[in-house]
N, C-alpha and C positions, 0 to 999 in steps of 0.2 A: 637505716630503717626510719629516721627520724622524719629524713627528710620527705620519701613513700608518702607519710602517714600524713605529711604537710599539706602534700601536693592534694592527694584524698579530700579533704576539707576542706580545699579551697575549691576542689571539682560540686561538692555539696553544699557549698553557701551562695553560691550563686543563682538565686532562682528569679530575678528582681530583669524582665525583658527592656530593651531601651525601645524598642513599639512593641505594642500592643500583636502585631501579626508577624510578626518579625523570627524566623528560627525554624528550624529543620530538628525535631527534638525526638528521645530516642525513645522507642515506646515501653522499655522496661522499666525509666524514671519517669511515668510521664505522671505518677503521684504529684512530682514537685510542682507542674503544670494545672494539674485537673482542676484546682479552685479559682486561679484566673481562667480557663476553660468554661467552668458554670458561671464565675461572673459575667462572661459573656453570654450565654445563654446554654450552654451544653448539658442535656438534662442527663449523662450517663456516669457511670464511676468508672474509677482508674482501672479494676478488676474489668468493666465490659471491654472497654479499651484494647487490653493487653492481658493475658493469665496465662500463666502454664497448666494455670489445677482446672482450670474449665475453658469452654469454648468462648472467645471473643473474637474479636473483629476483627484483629488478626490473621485469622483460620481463613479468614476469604479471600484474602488477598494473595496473589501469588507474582513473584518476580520471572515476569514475561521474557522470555527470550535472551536473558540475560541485561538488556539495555531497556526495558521498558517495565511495567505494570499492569496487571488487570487483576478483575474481581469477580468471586463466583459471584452467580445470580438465579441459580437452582441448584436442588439436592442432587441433580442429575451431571453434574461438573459441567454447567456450560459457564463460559467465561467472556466477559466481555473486556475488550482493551480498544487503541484506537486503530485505525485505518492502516495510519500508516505505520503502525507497529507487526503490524500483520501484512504490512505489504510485499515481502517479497517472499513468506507464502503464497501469497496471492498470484502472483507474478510466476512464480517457479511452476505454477499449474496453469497459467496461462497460454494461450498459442492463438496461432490466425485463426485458426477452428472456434475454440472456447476463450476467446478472449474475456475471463472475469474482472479484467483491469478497467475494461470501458463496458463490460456489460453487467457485472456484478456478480454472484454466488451466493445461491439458497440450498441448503442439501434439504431438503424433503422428507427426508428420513434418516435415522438415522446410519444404514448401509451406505449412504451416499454422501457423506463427512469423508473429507481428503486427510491421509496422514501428509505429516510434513518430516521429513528426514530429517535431524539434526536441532530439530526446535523442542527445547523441555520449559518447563514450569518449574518455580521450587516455591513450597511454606516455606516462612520462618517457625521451625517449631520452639525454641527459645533463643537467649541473649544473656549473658553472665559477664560481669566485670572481673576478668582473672588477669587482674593487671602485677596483682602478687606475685603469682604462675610464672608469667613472663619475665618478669626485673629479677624473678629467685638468681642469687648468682652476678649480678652486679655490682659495682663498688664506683667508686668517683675517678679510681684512676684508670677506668677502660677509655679506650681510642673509639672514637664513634662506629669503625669496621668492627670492634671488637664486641662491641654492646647490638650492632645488628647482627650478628653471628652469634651472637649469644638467644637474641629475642626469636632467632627462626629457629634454633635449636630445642628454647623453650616451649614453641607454638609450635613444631609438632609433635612433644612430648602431649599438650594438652589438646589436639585435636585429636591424636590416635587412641588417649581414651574416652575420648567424647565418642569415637564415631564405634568405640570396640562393643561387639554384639548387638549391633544394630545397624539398618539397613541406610540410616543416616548419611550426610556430607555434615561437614564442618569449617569453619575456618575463622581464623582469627584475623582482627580489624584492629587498627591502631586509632586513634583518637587524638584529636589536640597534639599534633603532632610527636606522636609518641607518648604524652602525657601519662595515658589512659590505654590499655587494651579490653576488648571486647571479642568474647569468642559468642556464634553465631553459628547454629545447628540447623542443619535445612533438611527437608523432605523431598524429592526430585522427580519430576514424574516425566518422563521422555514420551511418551504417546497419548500428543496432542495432535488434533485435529483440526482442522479446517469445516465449520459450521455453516458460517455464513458472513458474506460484504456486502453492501452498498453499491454499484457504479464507480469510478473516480470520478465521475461528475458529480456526485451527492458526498461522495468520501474524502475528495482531494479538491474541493468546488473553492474555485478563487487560487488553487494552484502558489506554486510561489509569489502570487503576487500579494497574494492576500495574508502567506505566510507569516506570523511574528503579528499581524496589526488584529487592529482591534477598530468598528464593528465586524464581525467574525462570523459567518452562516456555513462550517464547514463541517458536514455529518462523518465526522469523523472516527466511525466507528465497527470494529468487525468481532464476530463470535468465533470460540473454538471451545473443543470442548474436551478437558480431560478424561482420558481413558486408564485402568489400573487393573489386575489381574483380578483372580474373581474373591481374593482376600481385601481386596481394596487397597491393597500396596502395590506401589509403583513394579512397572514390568514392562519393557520392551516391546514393541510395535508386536499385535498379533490379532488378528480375528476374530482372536476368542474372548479379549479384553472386555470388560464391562465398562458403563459410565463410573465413574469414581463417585463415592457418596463425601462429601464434606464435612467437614464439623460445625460447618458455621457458613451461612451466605445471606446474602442482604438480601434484605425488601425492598420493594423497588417504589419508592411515594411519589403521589402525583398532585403534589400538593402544589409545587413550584416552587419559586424564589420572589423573593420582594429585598428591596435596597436594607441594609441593615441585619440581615437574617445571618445568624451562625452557619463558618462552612466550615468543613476540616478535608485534608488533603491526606490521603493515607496511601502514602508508597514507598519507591525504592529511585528517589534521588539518585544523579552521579555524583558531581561532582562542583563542588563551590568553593572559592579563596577568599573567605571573608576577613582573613588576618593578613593580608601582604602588606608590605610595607608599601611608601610610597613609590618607591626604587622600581619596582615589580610593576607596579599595576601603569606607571608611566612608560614603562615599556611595552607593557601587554597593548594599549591604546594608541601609540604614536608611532610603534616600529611594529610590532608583531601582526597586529589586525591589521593595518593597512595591504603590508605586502601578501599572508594569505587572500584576503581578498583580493587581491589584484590576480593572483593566481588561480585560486577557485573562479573569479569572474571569466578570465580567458577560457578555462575547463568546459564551462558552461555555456558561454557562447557559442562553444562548439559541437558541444550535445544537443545543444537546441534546433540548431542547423541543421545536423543530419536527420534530428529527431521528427522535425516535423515534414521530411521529406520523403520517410519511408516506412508505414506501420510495423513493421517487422523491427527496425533499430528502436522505435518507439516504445514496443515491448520490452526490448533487452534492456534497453538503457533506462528503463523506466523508475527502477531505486535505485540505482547508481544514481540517477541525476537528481533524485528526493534529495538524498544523503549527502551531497556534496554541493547542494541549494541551501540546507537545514542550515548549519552551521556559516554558510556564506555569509546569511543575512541576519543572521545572531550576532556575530562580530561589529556589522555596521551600526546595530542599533546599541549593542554594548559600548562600542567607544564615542561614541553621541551621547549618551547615558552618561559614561563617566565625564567628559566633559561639561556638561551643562549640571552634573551634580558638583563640579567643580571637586570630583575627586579626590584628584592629586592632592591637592592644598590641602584638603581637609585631613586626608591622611600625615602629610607633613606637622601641623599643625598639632594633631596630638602626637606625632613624635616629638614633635618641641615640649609638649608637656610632660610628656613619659620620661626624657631626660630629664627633666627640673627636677622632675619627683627620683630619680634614680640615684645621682648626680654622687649623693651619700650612700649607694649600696652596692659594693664591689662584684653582686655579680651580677648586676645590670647596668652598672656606670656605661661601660665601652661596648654596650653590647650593639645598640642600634651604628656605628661604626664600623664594626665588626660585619657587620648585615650587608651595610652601604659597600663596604670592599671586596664584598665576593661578590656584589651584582656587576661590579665594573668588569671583572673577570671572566665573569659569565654571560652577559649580555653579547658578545662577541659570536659566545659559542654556543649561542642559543639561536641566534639571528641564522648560522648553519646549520644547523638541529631544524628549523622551520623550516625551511629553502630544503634539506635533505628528506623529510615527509611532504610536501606538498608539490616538489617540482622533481623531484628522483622518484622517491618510491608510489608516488601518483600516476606513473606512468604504468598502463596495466601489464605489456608484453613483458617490463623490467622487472614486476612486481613478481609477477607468474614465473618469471626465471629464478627468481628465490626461492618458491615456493617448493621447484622442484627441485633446486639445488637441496633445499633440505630434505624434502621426499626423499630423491639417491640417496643420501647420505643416511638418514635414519633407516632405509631399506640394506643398507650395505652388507648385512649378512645372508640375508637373503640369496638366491636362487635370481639368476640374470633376465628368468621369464617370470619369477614371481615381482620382481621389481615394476618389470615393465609394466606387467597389469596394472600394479597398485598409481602409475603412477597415467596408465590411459583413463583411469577414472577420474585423474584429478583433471586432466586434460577433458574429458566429457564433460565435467561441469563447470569449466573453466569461460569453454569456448561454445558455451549454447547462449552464453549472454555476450559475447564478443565480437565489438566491430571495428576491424584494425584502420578503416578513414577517420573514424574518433578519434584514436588511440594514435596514429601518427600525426595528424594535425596537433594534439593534445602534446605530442612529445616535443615537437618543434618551437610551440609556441612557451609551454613553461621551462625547460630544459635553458633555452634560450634566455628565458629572466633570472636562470642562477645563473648563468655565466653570464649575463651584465649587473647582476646584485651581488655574487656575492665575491670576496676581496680574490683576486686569482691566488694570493700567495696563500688560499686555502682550498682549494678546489683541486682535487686527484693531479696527478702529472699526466696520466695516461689520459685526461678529458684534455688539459691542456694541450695534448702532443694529439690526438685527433681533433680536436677545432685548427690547430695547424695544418694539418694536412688534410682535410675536406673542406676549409677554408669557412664555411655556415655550419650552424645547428641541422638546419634544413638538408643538408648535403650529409651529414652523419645522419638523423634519421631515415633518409633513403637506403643507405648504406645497411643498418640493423636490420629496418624491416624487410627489403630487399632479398637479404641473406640468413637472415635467423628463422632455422626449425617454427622457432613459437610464435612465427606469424599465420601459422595456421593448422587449425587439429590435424588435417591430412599430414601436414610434414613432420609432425611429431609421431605422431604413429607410424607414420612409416620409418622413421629413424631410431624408434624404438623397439621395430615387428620385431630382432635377432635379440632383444634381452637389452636389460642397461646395467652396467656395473661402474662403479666408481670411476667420473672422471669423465665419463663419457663425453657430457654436455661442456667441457670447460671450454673447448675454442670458438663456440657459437656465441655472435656479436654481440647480444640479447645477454647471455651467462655472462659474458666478458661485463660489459657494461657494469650487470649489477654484482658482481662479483669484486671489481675495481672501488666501486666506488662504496660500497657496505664496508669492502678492506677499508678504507681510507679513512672513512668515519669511525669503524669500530674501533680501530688502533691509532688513530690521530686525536680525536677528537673526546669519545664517549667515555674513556679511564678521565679524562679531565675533569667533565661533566658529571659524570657518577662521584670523582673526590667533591668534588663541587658545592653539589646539589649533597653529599653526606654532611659536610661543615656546615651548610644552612640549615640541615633538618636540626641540629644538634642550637644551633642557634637559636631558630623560631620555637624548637620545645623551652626554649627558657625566654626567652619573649611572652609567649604565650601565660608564661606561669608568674612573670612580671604585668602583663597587662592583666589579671585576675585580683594580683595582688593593689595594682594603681587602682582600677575601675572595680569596686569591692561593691556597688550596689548593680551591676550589671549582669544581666544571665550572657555565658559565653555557650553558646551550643556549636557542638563538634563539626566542621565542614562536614556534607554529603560527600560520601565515598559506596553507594550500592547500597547500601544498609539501608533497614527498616526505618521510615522516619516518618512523624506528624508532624505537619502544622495546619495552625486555625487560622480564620480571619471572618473578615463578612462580607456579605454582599455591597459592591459597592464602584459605582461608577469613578470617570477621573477628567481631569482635565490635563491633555495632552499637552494646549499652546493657550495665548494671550486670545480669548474671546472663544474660546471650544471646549466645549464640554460633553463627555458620552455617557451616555444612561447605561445602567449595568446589564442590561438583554438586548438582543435581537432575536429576527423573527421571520416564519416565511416570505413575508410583505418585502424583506431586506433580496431576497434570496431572487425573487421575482425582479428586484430593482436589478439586479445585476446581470439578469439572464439574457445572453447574448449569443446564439447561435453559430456566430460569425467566429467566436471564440474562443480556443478547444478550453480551457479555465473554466470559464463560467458558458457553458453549454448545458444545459439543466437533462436530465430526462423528460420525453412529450409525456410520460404517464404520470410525473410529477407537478407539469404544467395542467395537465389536464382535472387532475385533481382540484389543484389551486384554481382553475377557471369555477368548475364546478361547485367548488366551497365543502369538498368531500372531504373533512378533513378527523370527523368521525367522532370518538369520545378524548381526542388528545388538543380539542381544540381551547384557546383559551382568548376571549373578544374578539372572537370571529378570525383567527388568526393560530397558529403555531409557533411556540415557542422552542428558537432553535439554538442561543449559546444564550451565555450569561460568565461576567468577570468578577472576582474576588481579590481580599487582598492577602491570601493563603504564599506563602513564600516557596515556590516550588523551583525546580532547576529541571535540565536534562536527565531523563529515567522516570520522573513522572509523568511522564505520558502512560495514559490508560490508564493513574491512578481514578481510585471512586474515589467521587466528590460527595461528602456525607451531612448531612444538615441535623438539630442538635439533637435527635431523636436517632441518629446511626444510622440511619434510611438512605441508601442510596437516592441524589439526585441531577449525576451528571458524570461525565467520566470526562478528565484534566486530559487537553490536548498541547495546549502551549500558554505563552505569554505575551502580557502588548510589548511589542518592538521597543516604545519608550524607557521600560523596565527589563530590558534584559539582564543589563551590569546589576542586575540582583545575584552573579553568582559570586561577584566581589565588593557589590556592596548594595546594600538597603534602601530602598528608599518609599518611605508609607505612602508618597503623595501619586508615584509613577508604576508599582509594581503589581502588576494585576495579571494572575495566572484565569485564562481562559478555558471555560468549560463548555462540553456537548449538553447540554441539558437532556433529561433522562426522555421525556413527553417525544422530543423531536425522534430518539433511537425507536423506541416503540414505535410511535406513527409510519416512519418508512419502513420498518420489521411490518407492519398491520397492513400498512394500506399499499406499499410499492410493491413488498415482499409475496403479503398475501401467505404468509409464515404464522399460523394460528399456533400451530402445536410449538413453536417455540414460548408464544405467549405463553400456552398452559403451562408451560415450565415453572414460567417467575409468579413470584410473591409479590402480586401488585397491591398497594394498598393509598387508602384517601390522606 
C-alpha cells in the first residue's frame, strides 16, 4: 500500500506543463489546470467545465461513432461533427439516383432525417479514479499475466456495479500505463440520424490533396440529430422516437477569431505515444511508416484509377479510399516531423540523463536496458505484424473470408437455414460497396511486397508452397479470385441457398488463404508478441513512474486513449519553412483561388460561385469576404475530429477537422512551434447551412449569439 499511495502523489504534483498548450488533460482534474486556463484568458470555472451535480459543457458533447466527436447545438439534439465523420452515413444512403456524396443532404423536416443502422452516440455522464478498486488484491510478487488477470477481474467487479440498475455502459481505462485506473460511465443513444451535409465539393474540397496542410478552406462539416423515447432515454430506431432534449448545448458566437484569442478543444482523442523511448519512435519513422506507406500508396493508386473511371466504383469506394488516404499522409508528415524535430536524439539524450539520475536507484538503474532488449526482440515481429495488417488482412475478399469464418462459427448452433441467412446479410452489405478489379489488382500488387519484404523463413509454408507452384503473386491471385465463392454475392448465395454448417467454406481459396495465414501468425508469431508487448507494459509503467520522479516540475498527462480530454491554446499562425510564414485564417477569397472545374477536388458548386460573384454573402460576412478555417495551438490527435472548438466564454466557434501536416508527430511528440490543429470556423457552417442550404428552420434551432 505504501507504494499505491506513492505513485498517487506523484500523479498529483505534477501540474507545472513544459508549453503552455501542450496535453490532452482529463476533464475531472481539470481543477489543477483552470488557473493557468484563466491566465490565459478563460473566463469559466472548473464546475462549468466538468460537474456531475449540474449541467456543464460536458453534457454537449457526445462521442460520435465511436472514432469521432460532435456537439449539441440545440435543445432539439441536433449535432453537429465533421464531413467526414459522417461520411459513410452519407454514402450508405447514397446511389446514382440520390447521389448526397456529390450533391449534398438537407432533410426539410424533420420526417425526412435518414436513420443510420449501427451508428450511436454516447455522453460521458462521469469519470472516478478507482485505481484502489483495481490493484485491490495485488502484491509485488505477481507475474505481469497475473496482475492483468487480476486488473480485468477487478474491472468487471467495478463496472457491473456501476452500470447495476441503471440504463448505463461503463468501462474502465488504464492510464500511465497502468499507473492509474479510470472508470468512465456513458449514456448511449443508438437512433441517430442523418440531418444534413454539404456537397463533397464544399465538405471534402481540396480532397487529399489538401488533406493534413494548412492554408485549409474545407467545409467540413454535417448534422445529425439524436432521437430517444418519449422518457428521453435512449431506445432503438422507431418512429415514435422523439428529439432528445439535452442538459446542456452551446451557443453558437459570431464574434470570430483574432491571433492570440483563447481556444479550447473538448473531445474524445484516440490515441498518442508521448513516452516511447528512443528505440520505438526510431523505428515507427524509419522502418514502420515508410513501408505502410509504400503499401497504402500502391492501395490507392489503385482506387484512384478505377475511381475516376466509373461513377458507380466512385460511390462505393468512396470512404474506403478517405480512410485509407487519412492515415497514408499522416505518416508522411509524422516522420518528417520527427526528423527535422530531430527526435530521436532528443529522446536519446534524456535517456542519457534519466540514467545519470538513476544510476543509484535499483529500481530504475537497468531499466532503460531492460527497454532497449525487448525492442531488438520485437522490432522483427512487428515489421510482420505491419506487412500482416496492411498487405494480408488489407486485402478485402481475404478480410471478408474471416469475417464469415467467424460468422459460421459463432452461428454453429444454430439451424443450417438460420446460419445461412445471418450470414446473406453480411454478404448484402459486404458487396453493395465491392469491386473485385480493385480488390485483385490491390492483391497482387501488396501481397507481392510481403513476399519481397518480409524474411521468407517467416512467411506461412503454405504461401511459400503456392508462390512455388503458380510461379507469380499475380498467377495465385488469378487462381483465388477465379475460384472463390467470395468473388461475388451471387456465388455465395447460391452456395449458401441449402444451409451452412460448420466447415462448409474451409476448401475455398479465399477461406484457405486467410485461414493459413491468420493460423500462422496467431500461433507463430502473436503469443511472442503479446509475452512481449506484456514485459514492456510492465516496464514503461515504472519508467513512467521514474520519469515523474526525475522531471518533478513537469505536468505528465496520460496518452489519449477514447477518453474525454481538454486542451487549450490560442489563436495562432506558424511558420512552416525558412522565409514562410501563414496567418492563422482563411477565407472564401482562398476557396475561389483554387476553384477549378477541371478538377474533381476543387470543383466548387455554380450556386456557391454564384453567390461569391454576386457578393450574397448575407449577415455571415466579415470585409467583404467569409471566414472559412482558422488554426490553433490546442494539442489534438485522431478522435478529435468534430470536436467544438470553444473560445473563452464556452461559445462554440468552430468544429476541429485536423492538423497542419508539419505537426503531425504531435502524437509522440510536442512541438509549440509546428503543431496547429485546424478548425471549420462556425460563420462559414452557417453561411452554407443559410445561403446553399437555404435550411432556415435548422437556423431556428441554434442559440446564435454576438
Amino acid at each position: 500500500m505504501k507504494r499505491f499511495y506513492s505513485v498517487l502523489l506523484i500523479f498529483s504534483l505534477f501540474t507545472f506543463s513544459l508549453y503552455a498548450d501542450e496535453g490532452m488533460w482529463l476533464p475531472s482534474l481539470i481543477k489543477e489546470r483552470i488557473s493557468d486556463m484563466q491566465k490565459n484568458g478563460f473566463k469559466l470555472t472548473a464546475e462549468d467545465v466538468y460537474s456531475i451535480n449540474q449541467a456543464s459543457l460536458k453534457d454537449a458533447i457526445v462521442h460520435f461513432g465511436g472514432g469521432c466527436t460532435g456537439e449539441l447545438i440545440s435543445e432539439k439534439g441536433l449535432i453537429l461533427t465533421n464531413h467526414h465523420c459522417g461520411f459513410g452515413q452519407i454514402q450508405s444512403h447514397s446511389s446514382l439516383e440520390h447521389d448526397y456524396l456529390k450533391d449534398g443532404f438537407w432533410a426539410m423536416s424533420m420526417n425526412e432525417e435518414l436513420p443510420n443502422k449501427g451508428l450511436s452516440v454516447k455522453f460521458l455522464v462521469k469519470m472516478e479514479d478507482v485505481t484502489e478498486k483495481i490493484l485491490k488484491g495485488h502484491n509485488s510478487n505477481m507475474t505481469e499475466s497475473q496482475r492483468i488477470e487480476l486488473v480485468q477481474t477487478n474491472s468487471g467487479f467495478v463496472v457491473k456495479e456501476a452500470k447495476e440498475n441503471t440504463h448505463y455502459d461503463a468501462k474502465v481505462e488504464s492510464l500511465y500505463y497502468g499507473n492509474q485506473y479510470f472508470l468512465f460511465i456513458y449514456e448511449i443513444f443508438t437512433d441517430v440520424r442523418l440531418v444534413g451535409a454539404p456537397p463533397s465539393s464544399i465538405g471534402k474540397f481540396g480532397g487529399d490533396t489538401d488533406n493534413w496542410m494548412w492554408p485549409r478552406h474545407t467545409g467540413d462539416f454535417s448534422i445529425f440529430r439524436i432521437y430517444a423515447g418519449k422518457d428521453n432515454k435512449p431506445a432503438p430506431y422507431s418512429k415514435d422516437n422523439v428529439p432528445y432534449k439535452p442538459k446542456k448545448f452551446f451557443s453558437i458566437s459570431l464574434k470570430g477569431v483574432n491571433e492570440g484569442d483563447f481556444t479550447m478543444v473538448y473531445g474524445y482523442p484516440g490515441r498518442t505515444q508521448e513516452y516511447l523511448m528512443s528505440d520505438a519512435v526510431k523505428y515507427i519513422s524509419s522502418v514502420s511508416n515508410p513501408h505502410k506507406i509504400n503499401l497504402r500508396t500502391m492501395r490507392l493508386n489503385i482506387q484512384n484509377e478505377e475511381m475516376s473511371k466509373n461513377a458507380e466504383v466512385r460511390i462505393k469506394y468512396a470512404s474506403k479510399n478517405a480512410s485509407v488516404a487519412n492515415s497514408w499522409k499522416k505518416w508522411q508528415g509524422e516522420a518528417k516531423g520527427i526528423v527535422r524535430l530531430n527526435a530521436v536524439q532528443n529522446k536519446i539524450d534524456f535517456e542519457s540523463e534519466f540514467a545519470k539520475w538513476a544510476k543509484d536507484k535499483p529500481e530504475y538503474s537497468n531499466l532503460l536496458n531492460a527497454i532497449s532488449d525487448i525492442y531488438k526482440k520485437l522490432e522483427p515481429l512487428a515489421f510482420v505484424n505491419d506487412y500482416q495488417n496492411e498487405a494480408i488482412s488489407a486485402n478485402e475478399i481475404i478480410r471478408f473470408a474471416g469475417i464469415v469464418s467467424a460468422a459460421a462459427e459463432k452461428n454453429s448452433k444454430m439451424t443450417p437455414q438460420v446460419s445461412a441467412a445471418n450470414i446473406a446479410l453480411i454478404a448484402e452489405d459486404f458487396y453493395k460497396d465491392y469491386y473485385l478489379p480493385i480488390d485483385k489488382k490491390s492483391f497482387t500488387a501488396i501481397v507481392g511486397e510481403y513476399s519481397k519484404n518480409v524474411p521468407w523463413q517467416m512467411q506461412p509454408k503454405y504461401f511459400l508452397d503456392k508462390i512455388s507452384e503458380y510461379k507469380t503473386v499475380e498467377s495465385l491471385a488469378s487462381y483465388i479470385f477465379d475460384n472463390s465463392i467470395f468473388s461475388s454475392k451471387d456465388r455465395v448465395l447460391s452456395f449458401i441457398a441449402d444451409g451452412v454448417i460448420p466447415g462448409k467454406f474451409n476448401n475455398d481459396p479465399a477461406m484457405v488463404f486467410y485461414n493459413e495465414f491468420n493460423h500462422h501468425f496467431t500461433h507463430k508469431f502473436k503469443p511472442v508478441i503479446d509475452a512481449l508487448n506484456n514485459d514492456l507494459n510492465l516496464l514503461y509503467r515504472t519508467y513512467m513512474r521514474g520519469q515523474m520522479e526525475f522531471k518533478k516540475n513537469k505536468s505528465f498527462y496520460p496518452d489519449a486513449n477514447s477518453t474525454l480530454r481538454i486542451a487549450y491554446g490560442k489563436i495562432k499562425g506558424y511558420a512552416p519553412a525558412d522565409g514562410v510564414y501563414y496567418k492563422h485564417s482563411s477565407s472564401l477569397e482562398g476557396i475561389m483561388q483554387k476553384d477549378n472545374p477541371q478538377i474533381y477536388d476543387y470543383d466548387i458548386p455554380q450556386k456557391l460561385r454564384d453567390l461569391y460573384t454576386s457578393k450574397d454573402f448575407g449577415k455571415w460576412a466579415v470585409k467583404g469576404t467569409v471566414p472559412v478555417c482558422f488554426i490553433a495551438t490546442n494539442h489534438t490527435s485522431g478522435g478529435n475530429s468534430g470536436s467544438p472548438v470553444l473560445n473563452s466564454k464556452g461559445e462554440l466557434i468552430g468544429i476541429n477537422f485536423d492538423r497542419v501536416w508539419e505537426g503531425t508527430m504531435s502524437d509522440i511528440v510536442y512541438d509549440p512551434d509546428m503543431c496547429r490543429n485546424i478548425s471549420l470556423d462556425i460563420r462559414y457552417v452557417l453561411f452554407v447551412i443559410d445561403k446553399l442550404a437555404g435550411a432556415q428552420h435548422l437556423m431556428d434551432e441554434m442559440k446564435i449569439v454576438k
